[in-house]
SETOR-378029 format. One record per residue (C-alpha): x, y, z; residue number from 1; residue in one letter. Coordinates in steps of 0.5 Angstrom, whole numbers, plus 500, padded with zeros to 3 digits. Example, Ala and Ser with C-alpha at 12.3 -4.5 7.8 and 13.67 -1.06 7.14 Angstrom:
2
[pt [525; 491; 516]; 1; 'A']
[pt [527; 498; 514]; 2; 'S']
This chain:
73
[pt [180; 194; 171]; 1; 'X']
[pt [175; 199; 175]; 2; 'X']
[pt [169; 198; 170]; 3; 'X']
[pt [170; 190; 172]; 4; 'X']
[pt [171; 191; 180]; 5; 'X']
[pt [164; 194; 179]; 6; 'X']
[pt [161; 189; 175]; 7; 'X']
[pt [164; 183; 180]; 8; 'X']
[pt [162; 187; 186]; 9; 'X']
[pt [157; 192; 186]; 10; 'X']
[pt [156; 192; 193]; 11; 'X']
[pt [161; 197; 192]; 12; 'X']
[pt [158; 202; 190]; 13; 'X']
[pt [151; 206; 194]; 14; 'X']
[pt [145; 204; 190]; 15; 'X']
[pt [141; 210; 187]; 16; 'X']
[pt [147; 214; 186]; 17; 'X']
[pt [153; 217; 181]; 18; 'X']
[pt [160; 215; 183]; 19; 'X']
[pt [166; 219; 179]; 20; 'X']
[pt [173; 215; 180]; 21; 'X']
[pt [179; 220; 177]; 22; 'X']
[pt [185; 215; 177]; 23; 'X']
[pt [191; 218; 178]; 24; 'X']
[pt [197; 217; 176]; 25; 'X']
[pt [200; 210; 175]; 26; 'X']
[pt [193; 207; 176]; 27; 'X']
[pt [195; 204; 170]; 28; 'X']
[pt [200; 199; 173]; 29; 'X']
[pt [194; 197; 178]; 30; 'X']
[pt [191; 189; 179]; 31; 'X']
[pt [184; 187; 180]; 32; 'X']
[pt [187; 186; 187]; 33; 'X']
[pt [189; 193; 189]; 34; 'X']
[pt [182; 196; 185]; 35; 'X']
[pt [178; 193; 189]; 36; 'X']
[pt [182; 193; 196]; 37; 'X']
[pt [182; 200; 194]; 38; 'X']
[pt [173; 200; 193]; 39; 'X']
[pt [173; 198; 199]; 40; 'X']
[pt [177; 202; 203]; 41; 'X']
[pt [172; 208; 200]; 42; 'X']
[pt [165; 205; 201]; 43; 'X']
[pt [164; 207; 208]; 44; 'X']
[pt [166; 214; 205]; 45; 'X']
[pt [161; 212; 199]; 46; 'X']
[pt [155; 210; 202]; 47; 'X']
[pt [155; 216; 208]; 48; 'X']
[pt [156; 221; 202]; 49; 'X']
[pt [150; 218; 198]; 50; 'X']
[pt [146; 217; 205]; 51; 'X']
[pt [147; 225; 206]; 52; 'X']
[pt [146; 227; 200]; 53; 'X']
[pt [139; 223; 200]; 54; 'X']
[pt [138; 226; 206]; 55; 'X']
[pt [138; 234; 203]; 56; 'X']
[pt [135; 232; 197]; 57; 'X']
[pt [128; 230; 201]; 58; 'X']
[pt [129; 236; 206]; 59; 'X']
[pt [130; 240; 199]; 60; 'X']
[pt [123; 237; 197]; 61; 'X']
[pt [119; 238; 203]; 62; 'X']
[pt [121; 245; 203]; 63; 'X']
[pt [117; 246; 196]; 64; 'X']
[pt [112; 250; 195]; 65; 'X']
[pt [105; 247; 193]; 66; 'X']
[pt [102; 251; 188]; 67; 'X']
[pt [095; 248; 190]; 68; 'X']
[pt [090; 254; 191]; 69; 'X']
[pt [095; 260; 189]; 70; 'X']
[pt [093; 259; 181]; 71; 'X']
[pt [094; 268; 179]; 72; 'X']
[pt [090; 270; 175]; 73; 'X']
């Protein structure tokens, strides 16, 4: 049902990121309906994880140091 709610609404989910979903017990007994109701209720969530998580991303690659001029010989 999960892989279904995804492909109809991939609005759902950040672009450019991973997303993990552990069902939990009695997920088995769920509708389309409940699925995508509770997909929506976690996007916020979702997409302000994947937001921040971009955002250290690119602080972590300005803090790289560039290995132009520093060949040892």
């Amino acid at each position: 049902m999960l892989r279904e709610v995804f492909r109809i609404n991939p609005r759902l989910f950040p672009e450019m990121s991973d997303v993990v979903v552990i069902a939990r017990s009695g997920a088995e007994r769920l509708n389309y309906g409940n699925v995508y109701e509770e997909l929506e209720k976690a996007s916020g969530a979702l997409e302000r994880a994947a937001r921040v998580s971009r955002e250290c991303t690119a602080i972590d690659i300005q803090k790289e140091p560039s290995n132009s001029g520093s060949a040892k010989k």
